[in-house]
Biopython code that builds the backbone (N, CA, C, O; Angstrom):
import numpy as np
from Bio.PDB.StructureBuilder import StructureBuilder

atoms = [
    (1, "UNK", "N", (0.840, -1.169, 0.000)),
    (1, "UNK", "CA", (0.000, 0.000, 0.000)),
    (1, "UNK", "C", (0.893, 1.242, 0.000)),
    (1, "UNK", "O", (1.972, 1.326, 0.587)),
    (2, "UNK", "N", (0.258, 2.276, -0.794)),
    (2, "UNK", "CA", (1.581, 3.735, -0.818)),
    (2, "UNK", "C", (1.601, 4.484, -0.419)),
    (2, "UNK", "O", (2.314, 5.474, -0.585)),
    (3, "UNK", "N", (-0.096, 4.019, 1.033)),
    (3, "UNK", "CA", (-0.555, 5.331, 1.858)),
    (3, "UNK", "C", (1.242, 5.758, 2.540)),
    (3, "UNK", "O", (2.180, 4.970, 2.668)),
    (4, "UNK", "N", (1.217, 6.944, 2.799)),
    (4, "UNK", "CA", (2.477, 7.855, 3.645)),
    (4, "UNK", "C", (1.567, 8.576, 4.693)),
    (4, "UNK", "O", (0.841, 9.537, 4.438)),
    (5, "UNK", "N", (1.730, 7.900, 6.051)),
    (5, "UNK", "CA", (1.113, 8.599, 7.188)),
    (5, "UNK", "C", (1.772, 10.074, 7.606)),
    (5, "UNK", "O", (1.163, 10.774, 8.415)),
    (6, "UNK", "N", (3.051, 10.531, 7.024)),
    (6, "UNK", "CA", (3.907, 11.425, 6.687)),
    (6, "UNK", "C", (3.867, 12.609, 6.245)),
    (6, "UNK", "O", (4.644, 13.459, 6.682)),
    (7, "UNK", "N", (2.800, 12.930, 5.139)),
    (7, "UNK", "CA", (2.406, 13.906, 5.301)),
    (7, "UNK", "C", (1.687, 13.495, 3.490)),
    (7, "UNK", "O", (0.818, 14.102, 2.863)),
    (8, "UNK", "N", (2.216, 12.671, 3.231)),
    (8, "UNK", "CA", (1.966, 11.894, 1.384)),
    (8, "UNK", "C", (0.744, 11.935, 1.155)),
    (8, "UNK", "O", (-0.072, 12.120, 2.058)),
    (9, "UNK", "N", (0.384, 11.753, -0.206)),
    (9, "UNK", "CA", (-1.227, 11.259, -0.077)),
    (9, "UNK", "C", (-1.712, 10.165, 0.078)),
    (9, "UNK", "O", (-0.891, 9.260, -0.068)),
    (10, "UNK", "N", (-2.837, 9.816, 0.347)),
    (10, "UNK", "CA", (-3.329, 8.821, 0.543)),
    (10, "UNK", "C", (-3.953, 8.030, -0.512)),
    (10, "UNK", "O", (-4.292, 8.793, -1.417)),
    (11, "UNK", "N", (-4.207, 6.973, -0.739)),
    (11, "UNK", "CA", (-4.528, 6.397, -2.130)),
    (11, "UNK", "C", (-5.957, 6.518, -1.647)),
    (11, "UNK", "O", (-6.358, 6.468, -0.484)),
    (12, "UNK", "N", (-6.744, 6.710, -2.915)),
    (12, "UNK", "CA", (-8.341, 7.034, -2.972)),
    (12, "UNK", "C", (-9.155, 5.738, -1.696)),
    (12, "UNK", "O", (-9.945, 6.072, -0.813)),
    (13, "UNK", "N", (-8.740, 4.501, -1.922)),
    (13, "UNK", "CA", (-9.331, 3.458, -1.589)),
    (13, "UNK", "C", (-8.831, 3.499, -0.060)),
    (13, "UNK", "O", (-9.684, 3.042, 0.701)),
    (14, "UNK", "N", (-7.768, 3.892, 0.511)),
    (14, "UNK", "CA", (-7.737, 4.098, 2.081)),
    (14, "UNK", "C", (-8.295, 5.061, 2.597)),
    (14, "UNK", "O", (-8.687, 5.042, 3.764)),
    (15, "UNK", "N", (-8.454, 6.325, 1.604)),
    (15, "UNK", "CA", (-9.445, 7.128, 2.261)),
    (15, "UNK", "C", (-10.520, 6.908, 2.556)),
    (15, "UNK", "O", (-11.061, 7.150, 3.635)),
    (16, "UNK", "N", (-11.162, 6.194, 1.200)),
    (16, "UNK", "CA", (-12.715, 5.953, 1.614)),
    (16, "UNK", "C", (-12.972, 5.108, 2.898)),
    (16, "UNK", "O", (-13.828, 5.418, 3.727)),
    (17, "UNK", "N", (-12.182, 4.039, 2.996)),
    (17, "UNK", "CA", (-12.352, 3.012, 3.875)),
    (17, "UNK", "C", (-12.122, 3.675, 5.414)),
    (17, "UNK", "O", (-12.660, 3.131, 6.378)),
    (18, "UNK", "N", (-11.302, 4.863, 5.581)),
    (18, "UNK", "CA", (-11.135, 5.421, 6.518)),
    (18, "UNK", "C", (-12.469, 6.384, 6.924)),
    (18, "UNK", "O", (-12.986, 6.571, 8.026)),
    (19, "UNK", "N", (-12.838, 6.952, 5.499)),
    (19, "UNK", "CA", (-14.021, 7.676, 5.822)),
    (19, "UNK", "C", (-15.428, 6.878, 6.246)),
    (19, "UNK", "O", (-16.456, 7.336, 6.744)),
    (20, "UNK", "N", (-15.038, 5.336, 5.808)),
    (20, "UNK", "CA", (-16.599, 4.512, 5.792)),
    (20, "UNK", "C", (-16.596, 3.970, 7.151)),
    (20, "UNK", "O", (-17.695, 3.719, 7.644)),
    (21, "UNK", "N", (-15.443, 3.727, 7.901)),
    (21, "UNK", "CA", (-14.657, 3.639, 9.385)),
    (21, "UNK", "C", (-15.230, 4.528, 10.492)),
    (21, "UNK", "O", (-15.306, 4.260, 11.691)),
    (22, "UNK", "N", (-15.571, 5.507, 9.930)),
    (22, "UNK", "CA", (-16.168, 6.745, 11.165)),
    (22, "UNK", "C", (-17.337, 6.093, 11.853)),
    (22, "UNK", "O", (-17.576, 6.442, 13.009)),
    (23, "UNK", "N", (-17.998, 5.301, 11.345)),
    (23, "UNK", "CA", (-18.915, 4.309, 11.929)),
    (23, "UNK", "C", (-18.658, 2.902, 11.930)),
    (23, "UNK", "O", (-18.055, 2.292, 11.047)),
    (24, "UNK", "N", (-19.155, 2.420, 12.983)),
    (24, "UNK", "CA", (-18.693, 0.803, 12.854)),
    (24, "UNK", "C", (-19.554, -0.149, 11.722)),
    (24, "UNK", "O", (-20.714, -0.442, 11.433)),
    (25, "UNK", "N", (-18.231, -0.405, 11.315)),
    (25, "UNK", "CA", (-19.150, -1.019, 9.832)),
    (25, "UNK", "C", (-18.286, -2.668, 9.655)),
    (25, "UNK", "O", (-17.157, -2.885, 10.095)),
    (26, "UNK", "N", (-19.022, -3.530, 9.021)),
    (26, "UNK", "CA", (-18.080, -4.994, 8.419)),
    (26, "UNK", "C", (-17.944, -4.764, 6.878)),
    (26, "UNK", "O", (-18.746, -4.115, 6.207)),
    (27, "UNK", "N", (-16.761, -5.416, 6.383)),
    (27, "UNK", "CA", (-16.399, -5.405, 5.480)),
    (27, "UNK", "C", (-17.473, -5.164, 4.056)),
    (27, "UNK", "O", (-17.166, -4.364, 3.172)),
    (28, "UNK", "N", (-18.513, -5.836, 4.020)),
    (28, "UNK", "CA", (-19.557, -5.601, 3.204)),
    (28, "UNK", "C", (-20.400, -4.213, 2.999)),
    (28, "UNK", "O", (-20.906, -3.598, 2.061)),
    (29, "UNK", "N", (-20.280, -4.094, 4.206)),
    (29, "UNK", "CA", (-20.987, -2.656, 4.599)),
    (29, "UNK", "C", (-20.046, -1.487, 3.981)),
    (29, "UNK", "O", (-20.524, -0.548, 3.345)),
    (30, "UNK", "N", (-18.437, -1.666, 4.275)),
    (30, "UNK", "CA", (-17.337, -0.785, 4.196)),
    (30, "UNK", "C", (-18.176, -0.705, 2.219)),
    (30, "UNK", "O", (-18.771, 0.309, 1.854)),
    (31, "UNK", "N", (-18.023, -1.828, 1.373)),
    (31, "UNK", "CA", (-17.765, -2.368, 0.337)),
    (31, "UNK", "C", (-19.184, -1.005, -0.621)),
    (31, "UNK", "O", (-19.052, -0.274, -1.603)),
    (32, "UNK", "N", (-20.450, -1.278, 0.383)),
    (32, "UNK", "CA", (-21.355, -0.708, -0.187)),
    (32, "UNK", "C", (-21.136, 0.742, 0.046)),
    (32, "UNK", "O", (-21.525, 1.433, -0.895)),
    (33, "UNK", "N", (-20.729, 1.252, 0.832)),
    (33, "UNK", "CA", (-20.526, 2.833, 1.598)),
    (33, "UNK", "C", (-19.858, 3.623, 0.508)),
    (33, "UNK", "O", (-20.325, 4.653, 0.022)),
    (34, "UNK", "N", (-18.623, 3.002, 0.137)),
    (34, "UNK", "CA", (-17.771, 3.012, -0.854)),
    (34, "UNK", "C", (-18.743, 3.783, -1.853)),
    (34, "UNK", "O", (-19.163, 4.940, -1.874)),
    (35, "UNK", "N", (-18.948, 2.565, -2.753)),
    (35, "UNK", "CA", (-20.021, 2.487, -3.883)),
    (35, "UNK", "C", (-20.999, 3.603, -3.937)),
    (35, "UNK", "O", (-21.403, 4.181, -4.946)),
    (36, "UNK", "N", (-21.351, 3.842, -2.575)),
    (36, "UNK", "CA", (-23.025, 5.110, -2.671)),
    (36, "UNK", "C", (-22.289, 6.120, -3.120)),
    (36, "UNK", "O", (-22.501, 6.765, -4.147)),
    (37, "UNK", "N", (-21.033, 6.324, -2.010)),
    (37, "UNK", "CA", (-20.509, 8.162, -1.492)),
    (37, "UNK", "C", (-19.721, 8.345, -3.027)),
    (37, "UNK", "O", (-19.538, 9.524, -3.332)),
    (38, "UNK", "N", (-19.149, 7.138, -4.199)),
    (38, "UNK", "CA", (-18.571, 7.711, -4.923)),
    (38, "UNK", "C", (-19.700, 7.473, -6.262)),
    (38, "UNK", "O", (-19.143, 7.411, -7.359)),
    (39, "UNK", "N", (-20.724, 7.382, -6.266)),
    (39, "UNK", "CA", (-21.992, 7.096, -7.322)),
    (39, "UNK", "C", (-21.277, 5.811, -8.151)),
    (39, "UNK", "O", (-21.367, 6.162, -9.328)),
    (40, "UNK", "N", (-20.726, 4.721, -8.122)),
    (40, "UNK", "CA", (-20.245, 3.637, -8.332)),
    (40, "UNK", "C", (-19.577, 3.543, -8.842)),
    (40, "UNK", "O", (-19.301, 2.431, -9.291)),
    (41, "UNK", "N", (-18.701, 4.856, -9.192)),
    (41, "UNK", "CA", (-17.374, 4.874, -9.637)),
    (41, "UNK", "C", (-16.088, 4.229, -9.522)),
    (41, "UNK", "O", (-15.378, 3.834, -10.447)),
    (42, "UNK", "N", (-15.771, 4.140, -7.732)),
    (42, "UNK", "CA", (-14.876, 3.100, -6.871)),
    (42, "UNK", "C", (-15.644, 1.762, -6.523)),
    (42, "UNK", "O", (-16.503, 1.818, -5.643)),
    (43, "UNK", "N", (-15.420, 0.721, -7.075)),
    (43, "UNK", "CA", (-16.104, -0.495, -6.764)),
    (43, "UNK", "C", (-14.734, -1.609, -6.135)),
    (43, "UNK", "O", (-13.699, -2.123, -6.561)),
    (44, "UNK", "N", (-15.412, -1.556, -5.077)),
    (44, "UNK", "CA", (-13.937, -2.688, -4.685)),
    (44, "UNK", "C", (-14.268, -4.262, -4.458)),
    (44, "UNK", "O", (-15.365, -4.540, -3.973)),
    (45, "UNK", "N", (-13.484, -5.160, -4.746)),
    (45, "UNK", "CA", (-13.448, -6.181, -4.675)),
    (45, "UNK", "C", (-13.036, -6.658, -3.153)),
    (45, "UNK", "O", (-12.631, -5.902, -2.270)),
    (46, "UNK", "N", (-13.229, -8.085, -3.044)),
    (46, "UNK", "CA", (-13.670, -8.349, -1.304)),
    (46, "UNK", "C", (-11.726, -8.946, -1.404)),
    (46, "UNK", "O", (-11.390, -9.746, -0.531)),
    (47, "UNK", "N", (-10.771, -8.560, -2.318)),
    (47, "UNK", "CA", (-9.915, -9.156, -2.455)),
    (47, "UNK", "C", (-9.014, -7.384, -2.219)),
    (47, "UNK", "O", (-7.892, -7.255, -1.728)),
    (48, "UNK", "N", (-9.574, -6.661, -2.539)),
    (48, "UNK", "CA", (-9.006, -5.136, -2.341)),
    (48, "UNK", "C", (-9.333, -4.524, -1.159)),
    (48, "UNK", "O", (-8.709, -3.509, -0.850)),
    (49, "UNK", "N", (-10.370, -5.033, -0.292)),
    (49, "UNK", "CA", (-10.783, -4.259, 0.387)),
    (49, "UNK", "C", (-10.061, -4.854, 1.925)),
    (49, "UNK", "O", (-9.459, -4.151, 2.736)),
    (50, "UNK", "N", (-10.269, -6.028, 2.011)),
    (50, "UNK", "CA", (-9.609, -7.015, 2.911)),
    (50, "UNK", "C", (-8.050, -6.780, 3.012)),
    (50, "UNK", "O", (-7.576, -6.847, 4.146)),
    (51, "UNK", "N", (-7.213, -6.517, 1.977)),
    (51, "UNK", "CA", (-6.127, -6.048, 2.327)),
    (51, "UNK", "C", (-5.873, -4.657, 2.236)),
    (51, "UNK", "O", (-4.728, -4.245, 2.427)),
    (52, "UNK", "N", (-6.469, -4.162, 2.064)),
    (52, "UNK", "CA", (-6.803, -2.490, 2.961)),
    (52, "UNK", "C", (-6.876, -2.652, 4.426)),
    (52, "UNK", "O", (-6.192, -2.075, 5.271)),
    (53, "UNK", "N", (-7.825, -3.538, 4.602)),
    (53, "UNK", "CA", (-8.330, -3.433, 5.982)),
    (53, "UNK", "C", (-7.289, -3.793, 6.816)),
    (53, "UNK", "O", (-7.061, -3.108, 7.813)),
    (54, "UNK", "N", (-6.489, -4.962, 6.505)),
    (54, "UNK", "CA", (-5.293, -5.497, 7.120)),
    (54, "UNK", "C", (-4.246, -4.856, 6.971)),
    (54, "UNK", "O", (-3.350, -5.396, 7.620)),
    (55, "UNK", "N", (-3.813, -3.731, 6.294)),
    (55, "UNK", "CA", (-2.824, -3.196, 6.045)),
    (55, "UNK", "C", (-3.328, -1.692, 7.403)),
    (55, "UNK", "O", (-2.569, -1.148, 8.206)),
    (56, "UNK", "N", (-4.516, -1.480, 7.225)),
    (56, "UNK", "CA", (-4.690, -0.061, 8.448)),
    (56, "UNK", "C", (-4.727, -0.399, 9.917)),
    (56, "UNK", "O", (-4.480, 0.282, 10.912)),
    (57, "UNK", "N", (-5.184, -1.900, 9.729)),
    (57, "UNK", "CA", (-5.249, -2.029, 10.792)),
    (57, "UNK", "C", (-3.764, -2.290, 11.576)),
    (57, "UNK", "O", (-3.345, -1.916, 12.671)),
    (58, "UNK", "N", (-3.186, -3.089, 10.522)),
    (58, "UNK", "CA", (-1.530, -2.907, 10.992)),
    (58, "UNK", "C", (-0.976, -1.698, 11.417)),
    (58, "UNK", "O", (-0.393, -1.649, 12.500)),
    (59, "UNK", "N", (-1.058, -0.970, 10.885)),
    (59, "UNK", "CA", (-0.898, 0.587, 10.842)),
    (59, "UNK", "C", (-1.239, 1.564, 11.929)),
    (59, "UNK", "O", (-0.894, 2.736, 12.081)),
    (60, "UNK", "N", (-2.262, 0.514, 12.886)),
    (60, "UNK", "CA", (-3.360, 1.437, 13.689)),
    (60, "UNK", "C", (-4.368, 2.499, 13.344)),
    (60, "UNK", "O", (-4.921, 3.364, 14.023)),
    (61, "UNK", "N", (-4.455, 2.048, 11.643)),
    (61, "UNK", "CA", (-5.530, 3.278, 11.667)),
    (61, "UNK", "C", (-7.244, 3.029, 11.929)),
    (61, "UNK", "O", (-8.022, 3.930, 11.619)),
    (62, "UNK", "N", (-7.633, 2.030, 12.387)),
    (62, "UNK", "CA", (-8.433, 1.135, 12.104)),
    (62, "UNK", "C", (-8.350, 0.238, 13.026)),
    (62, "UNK", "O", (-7.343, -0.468, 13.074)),
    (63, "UNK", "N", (-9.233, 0.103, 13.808)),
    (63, "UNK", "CA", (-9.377, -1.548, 14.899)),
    (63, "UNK", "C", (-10.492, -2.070, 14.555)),
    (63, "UNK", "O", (-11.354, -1.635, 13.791)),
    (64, "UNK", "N", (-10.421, -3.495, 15.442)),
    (64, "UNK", "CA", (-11.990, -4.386, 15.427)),
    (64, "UNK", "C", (-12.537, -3.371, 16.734)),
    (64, "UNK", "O", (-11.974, -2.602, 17.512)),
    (65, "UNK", "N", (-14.041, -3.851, 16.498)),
    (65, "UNK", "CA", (-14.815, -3.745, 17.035)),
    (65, "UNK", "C", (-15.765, -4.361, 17.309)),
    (65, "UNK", "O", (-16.924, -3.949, 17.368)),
    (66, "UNK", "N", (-15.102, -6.124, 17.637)),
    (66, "UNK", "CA", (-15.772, -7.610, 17.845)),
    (66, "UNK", "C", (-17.049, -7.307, 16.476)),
    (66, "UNK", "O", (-16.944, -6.666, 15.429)),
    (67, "UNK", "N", (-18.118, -8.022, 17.018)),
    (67, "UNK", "CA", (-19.141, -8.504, 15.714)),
    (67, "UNK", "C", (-20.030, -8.044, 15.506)),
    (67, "UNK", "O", (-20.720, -7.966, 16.522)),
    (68, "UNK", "N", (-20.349, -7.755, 14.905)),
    (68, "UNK", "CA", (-22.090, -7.820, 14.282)),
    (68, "UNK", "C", (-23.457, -8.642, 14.933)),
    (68, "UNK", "O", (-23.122, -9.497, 15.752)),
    (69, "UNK", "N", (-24.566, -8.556, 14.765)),
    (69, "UNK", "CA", (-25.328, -9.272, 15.261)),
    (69, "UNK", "C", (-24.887, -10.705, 14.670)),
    (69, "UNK", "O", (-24.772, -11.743, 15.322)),
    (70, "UNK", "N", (-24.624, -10.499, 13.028)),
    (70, "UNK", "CA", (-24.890, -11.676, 12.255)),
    (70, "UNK", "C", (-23.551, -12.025, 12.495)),
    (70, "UNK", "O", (-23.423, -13.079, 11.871)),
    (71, "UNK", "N", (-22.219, -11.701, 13.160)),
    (71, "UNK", "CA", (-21.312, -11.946, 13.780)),
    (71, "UNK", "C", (-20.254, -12.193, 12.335)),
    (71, "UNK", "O", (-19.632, -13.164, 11.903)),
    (72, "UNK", "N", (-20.444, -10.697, 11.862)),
    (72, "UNK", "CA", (-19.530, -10.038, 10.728)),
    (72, "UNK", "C", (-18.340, -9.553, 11.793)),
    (72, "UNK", "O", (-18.681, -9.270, 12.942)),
    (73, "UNK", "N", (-16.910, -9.460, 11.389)),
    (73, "UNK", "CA", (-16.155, -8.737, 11.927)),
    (73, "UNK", "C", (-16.176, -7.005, 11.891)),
    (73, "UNK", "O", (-15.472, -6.633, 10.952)),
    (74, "UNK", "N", (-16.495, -6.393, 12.286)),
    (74, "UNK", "CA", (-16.550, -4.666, 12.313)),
    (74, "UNK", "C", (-15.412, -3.888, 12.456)),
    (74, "UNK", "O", (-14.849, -4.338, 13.454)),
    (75, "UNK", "N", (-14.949, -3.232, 12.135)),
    (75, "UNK", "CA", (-14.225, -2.342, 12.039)),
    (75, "UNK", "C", (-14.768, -0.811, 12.639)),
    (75, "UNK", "O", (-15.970, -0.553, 12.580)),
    (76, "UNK", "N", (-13.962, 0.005, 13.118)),
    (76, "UNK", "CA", (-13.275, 1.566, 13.629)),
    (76, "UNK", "C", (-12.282, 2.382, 13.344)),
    (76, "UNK", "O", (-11.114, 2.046, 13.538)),
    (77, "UNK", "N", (-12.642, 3.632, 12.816)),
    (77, "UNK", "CA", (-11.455, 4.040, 12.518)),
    (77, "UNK", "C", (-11.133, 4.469, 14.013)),
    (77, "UNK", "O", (-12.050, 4.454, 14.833)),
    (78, "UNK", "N", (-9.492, 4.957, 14.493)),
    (78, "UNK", "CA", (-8.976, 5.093, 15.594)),
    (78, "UNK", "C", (-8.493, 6.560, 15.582)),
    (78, "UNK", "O", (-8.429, 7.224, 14.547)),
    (79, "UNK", "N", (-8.049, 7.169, 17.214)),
    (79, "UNK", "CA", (-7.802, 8.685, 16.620)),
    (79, "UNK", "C", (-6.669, 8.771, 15.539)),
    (79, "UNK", "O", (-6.885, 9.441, 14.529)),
    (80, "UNK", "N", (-5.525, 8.152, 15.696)),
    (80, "UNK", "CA", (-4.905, 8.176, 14.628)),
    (80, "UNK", "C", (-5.414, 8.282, 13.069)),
    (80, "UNK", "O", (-5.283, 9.119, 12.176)),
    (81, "UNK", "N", (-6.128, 6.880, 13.210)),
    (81, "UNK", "CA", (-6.418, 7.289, 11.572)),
    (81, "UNK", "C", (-7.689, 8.548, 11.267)),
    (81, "UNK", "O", (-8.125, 8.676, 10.123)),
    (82, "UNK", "N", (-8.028, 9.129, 12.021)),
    (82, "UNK", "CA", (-9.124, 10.125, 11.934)),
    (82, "UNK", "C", (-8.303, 11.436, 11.635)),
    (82, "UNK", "O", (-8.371, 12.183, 10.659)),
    (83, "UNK", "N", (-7.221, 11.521, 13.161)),
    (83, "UNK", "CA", (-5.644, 12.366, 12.082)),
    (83, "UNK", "C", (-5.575, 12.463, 10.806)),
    (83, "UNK", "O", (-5.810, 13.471, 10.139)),
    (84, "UNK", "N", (-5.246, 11.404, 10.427)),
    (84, "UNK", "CA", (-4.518, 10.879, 8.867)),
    (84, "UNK", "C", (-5.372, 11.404, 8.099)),
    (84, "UNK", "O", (-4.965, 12.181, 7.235)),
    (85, "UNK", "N", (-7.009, 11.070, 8.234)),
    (85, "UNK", "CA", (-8.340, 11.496, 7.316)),
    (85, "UNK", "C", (-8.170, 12.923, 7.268)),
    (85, "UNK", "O", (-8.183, 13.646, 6.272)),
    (86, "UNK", "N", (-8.006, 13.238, 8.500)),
    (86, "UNK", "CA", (-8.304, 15.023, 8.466)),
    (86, "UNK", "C", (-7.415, 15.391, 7.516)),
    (86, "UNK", "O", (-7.804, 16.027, 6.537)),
    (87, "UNK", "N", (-5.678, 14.928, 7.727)),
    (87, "UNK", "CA", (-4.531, 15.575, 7.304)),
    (87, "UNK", "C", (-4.671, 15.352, 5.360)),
    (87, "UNK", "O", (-4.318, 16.129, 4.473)),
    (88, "UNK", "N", (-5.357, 13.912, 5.259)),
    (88, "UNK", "CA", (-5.486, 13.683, 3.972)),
    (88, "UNK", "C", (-6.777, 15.258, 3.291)),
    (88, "UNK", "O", (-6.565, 15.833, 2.223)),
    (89, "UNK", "N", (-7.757, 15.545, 4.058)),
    (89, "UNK", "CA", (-8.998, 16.228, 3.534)),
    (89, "UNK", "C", (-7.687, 17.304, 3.696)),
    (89, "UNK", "O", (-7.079, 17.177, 2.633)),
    (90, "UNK", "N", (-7.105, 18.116, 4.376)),
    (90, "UNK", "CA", (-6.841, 19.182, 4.066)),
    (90, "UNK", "C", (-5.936, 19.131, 3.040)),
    (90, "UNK", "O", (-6.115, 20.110, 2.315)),
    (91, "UNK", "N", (-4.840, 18.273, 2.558)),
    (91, "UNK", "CA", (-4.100, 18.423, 1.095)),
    (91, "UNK", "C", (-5.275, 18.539, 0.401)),
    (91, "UNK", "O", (-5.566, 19.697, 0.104)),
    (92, "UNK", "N", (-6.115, 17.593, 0.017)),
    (92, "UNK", "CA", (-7.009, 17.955, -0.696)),
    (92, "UNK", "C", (-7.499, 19.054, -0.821)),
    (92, "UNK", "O", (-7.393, 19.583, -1.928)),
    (93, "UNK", "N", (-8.050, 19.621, 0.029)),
    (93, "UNK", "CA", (-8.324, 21.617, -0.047)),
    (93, "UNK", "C", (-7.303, 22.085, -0.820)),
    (93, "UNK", "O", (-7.431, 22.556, -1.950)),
    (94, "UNK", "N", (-6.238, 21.948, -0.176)),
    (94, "UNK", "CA", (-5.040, 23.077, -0.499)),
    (94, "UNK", "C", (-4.773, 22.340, -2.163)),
    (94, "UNK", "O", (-4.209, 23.237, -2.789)),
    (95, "UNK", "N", (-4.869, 21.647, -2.693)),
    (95, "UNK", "CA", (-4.892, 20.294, -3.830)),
    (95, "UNK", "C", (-5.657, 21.433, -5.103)),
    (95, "UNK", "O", (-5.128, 22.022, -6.046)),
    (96, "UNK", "N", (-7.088, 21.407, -4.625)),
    (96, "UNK", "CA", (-8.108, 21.843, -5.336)),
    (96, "UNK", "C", (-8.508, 23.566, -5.084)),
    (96, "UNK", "O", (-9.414, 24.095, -5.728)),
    (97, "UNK", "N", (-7.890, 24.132, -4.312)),
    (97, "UNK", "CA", (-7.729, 25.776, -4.318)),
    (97, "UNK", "C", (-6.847, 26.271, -5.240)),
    (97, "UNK", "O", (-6.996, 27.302, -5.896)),
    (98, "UNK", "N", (-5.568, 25.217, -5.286)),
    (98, "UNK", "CA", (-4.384, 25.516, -6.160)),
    (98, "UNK", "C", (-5.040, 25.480, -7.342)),
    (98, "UNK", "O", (-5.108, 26.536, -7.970)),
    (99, "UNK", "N", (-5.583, 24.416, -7.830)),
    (99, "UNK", "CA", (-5.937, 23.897, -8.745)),
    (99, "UNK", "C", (-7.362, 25.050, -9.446)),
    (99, "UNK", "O", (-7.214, 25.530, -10.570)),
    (100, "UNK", "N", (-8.276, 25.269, -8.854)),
    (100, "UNK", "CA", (-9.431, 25.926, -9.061)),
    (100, "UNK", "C", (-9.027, 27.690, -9.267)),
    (100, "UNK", "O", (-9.791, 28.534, -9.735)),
    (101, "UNK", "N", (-7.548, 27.934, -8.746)),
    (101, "UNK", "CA", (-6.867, 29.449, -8.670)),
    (101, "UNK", "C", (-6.358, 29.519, -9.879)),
    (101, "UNK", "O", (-5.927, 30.557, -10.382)),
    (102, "UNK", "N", (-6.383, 28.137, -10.550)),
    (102, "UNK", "CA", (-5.160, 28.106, -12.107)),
    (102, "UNK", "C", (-6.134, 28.211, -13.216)),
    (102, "UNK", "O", (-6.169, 29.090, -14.077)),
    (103, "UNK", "N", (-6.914, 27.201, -13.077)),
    (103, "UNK", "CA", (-7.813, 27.107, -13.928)),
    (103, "UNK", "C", (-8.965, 28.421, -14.060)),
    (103, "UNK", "O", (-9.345, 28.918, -15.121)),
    (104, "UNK", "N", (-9.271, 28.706, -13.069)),
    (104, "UNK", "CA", (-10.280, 29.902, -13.053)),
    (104, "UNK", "C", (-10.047, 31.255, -13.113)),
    (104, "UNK", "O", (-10.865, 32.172, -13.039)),
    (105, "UNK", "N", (-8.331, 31.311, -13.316)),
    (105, "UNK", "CA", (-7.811, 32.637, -13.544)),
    (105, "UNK", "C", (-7.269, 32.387, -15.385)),
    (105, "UNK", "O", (-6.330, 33.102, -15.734)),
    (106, "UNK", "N", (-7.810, 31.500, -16.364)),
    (106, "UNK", "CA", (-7.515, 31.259, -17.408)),
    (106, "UNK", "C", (-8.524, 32.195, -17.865)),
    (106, "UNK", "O", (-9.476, 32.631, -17.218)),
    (107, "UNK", "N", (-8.058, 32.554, -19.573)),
    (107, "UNK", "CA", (-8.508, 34.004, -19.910)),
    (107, "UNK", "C", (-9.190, 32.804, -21.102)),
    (107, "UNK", "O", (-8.641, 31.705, -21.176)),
    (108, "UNK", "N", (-10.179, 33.062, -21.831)),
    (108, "UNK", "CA", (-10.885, 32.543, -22.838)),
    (108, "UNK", "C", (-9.913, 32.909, -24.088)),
    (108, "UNK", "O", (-10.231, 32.584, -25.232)),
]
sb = StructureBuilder()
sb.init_structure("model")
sb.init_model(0)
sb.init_chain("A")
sb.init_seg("    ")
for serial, (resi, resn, name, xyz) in enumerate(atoms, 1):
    if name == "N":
        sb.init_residue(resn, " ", resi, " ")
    sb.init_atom(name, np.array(xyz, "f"), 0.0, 1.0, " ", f" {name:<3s}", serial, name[0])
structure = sb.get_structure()
């Protein structure tokens, strides 16, 4: 994975999973959250998403949060990775101000 807790960006698919994390969710749930918030643009496979999950959770960005009724494993994002989310949303600002200052100061 090429997330950089460092100050780097974050790859699209750890963000989301970090953003779908703010609530306790299982992997399926993470899978559909995904899917709504990006209109089905990001579709992940249970083979992409699973080693996301194992890679943040290594990481600490991300813990269990024992089961589900139907006794799915759940996931949390942790303060750390809520850090990381924030630090990732603000490049993004500063990303798309740069970006929206270049483009919108172009002369026809």
């Amino acid at each position: 994975m090429r997330d950089n807790g460092k100050g780097g960006a974050l790859t699209e698919v750890t963000f989301f999973v970090l953003l779908a994390l703010h609530e306790p969710r299982h992997g399926y749930a993470v899978m559909r959250f995904i899917e709504e918030k990006t209109g089905g643009r990001l579709l992940l496979g249970a083979g992409t998403l699973y080693g996301a999950i194992t890679a943040l959770e290594e990481k600490g960005w991300i813990a269990r949060r024992g089961e589900s009724e139907d006794r799915k494993k759940q996931f949390v994002i942790t303060a750390a990775g809520r850090e990381i989310a924030q630090r990732e949303l603000s490049r993004l600002r500063e990303l798309t101000n740069t970006a929206e200052a270049i483009i919108g100061g172009e002369k026809p």
